[in-house]
N, C-alpha and C positions, 0 to 999 in steps of 0.2 A: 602541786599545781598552782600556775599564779598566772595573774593580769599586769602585763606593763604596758607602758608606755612613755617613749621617753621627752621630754619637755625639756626646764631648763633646769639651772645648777644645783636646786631645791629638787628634793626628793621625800616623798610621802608613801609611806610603810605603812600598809591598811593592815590591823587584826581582830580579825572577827571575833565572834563569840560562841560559845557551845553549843555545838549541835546546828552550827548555822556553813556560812561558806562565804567566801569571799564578793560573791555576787549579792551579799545585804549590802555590800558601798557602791553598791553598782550608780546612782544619781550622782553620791559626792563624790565620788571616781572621776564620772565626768566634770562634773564642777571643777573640780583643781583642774584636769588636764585643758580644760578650755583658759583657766589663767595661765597659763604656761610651767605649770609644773611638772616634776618628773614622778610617777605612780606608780607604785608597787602593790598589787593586792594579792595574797597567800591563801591560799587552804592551809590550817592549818592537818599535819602528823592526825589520820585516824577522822577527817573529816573532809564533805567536799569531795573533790576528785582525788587526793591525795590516799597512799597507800595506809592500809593498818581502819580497824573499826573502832571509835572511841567510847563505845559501850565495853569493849572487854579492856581499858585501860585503868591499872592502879593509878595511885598516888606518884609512885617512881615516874611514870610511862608522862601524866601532866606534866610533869618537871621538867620533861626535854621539849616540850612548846619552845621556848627558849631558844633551843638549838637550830626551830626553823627558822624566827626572829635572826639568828647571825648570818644563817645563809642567805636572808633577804639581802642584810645589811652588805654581805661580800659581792651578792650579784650586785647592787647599787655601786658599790667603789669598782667592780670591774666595768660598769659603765661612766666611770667618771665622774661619779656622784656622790659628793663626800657630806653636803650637808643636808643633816636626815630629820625628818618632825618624824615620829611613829607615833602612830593612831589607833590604839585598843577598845575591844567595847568590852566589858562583864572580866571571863577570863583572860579576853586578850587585855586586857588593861592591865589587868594585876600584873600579865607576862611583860608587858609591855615596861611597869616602873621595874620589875626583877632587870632588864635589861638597860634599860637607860643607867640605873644605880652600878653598871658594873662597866657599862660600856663609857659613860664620862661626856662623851664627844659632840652629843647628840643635838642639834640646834633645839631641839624642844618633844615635848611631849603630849598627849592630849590623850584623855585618862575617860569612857565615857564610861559609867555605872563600875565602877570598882567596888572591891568588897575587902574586906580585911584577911578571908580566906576562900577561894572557890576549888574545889577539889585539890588542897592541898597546896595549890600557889598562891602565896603570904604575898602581903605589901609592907605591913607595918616595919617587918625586921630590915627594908628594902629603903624605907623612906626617906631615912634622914643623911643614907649615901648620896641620893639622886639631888645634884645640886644645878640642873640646869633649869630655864625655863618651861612652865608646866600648865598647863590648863584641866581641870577637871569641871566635866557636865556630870548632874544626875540629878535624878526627879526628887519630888519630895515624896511622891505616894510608892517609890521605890525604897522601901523603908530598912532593907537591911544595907544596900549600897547607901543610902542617904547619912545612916548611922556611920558607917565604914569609914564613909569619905571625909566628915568630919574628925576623924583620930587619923587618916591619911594626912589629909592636907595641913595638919598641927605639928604633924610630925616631918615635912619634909624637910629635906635641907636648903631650899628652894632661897634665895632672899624674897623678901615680902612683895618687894614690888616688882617678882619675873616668877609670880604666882595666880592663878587667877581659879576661883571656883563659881561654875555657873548652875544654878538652880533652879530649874525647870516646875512649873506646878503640874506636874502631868505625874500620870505613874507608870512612864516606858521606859524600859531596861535597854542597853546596848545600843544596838542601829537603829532602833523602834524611833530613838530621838532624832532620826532624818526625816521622820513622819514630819515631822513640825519646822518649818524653814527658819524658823528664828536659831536651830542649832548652826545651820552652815553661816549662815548668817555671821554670830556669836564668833564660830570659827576663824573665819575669812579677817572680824575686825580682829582678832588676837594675834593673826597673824601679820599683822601690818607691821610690828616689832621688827622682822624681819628682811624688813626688802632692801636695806642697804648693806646687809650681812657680807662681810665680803671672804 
């Protein structure tokens, strides 16, 4: 199950987090679509409107998150939309660097409360492939992502200055940090990198 919308040559790939659903981006969904971006937001596999219940899912069954991340990515290029930010919160973050590190292509990343492992999907073995531009939010009172994302963000491949970590004094995990407008905010100016991307 997903939300689109289509805008311009920019394309933004929303991934929730557990046990949540694509309607937590429901604000900054709108937010980009009013700057003229193109929007993609997913249920993921086992959540959401989407088939399968993610209470009876292993370790194996988290791993193919993934697999829904590429089908985004294909519905995106079969509308003509090649260049992609993707936007994870908690589990979707961690799914989210697993994908950028493999896919290469990616104009950017934004990582919000990542962990070094949440049901089995690692970052750290992930990080130091992912060489494109990357932004990570997370709180300080978020104390196992806060910890994570410092051995994250040490370890990516990233060059230093198409890196950026943002740290919030709050203790909201995932989408929780839309609660507070200084994240889109945050967002909006990091993506200003991008607007002559051709």
């Amino acid at each position: 199950a997903y939300n689109f919308t289509k805008g311009g040559d920019i394309g933004f790939l929303l991934l929730h987090q557990l046990g949540s659903n694509r309607s937590a981006y429901n604000a900054f969904y709108d937010s980009l679509v009013l700057k003229n971006y193109s929007v993609i937001a997913i249920d993921f596999r086992g959540n959401g409107e989407s088939d399968l219940d993610y209470n009876n899912f292993t370790e194996k069954d988290w791993k193919k998150l993934i697999l829904d991340v590429q089908a985004a990515r294909d519905f995106l290029a079969q509308q003509e939309i090649y260049k992609v930010v993707v936007v994870g919160a908690s589990i979707g973050a961690n799914t989210a660097l697993q994908f950028g590190a493999q896919d290469g292509k990616l104009l950017g990343l934004i990582l919000i409360s990542p962990g070094e492992d949440y049901q089995g999907v690692k970052t750290l073995d992930y990080a130091s492939t992912y060489t494109r531009p990357i932004m990570i939010i997370v709180s300080e009172g978020d104390v196992y992502s806060y910890n994570s994302t410092q051995k994250i963000y040490a370890a990516l491949g990233t060059p230093e200055n198409q890196k950026q970590l943002n740290v919030f004094r709050n203790s909201y995990h995932g989408t929780e940090q839309f609660k507070t407008q200084a994240t889109a905010y945050q967002i909006f100016l990091w993506l200003g990198q991008f607007r002559d991307v051709k």
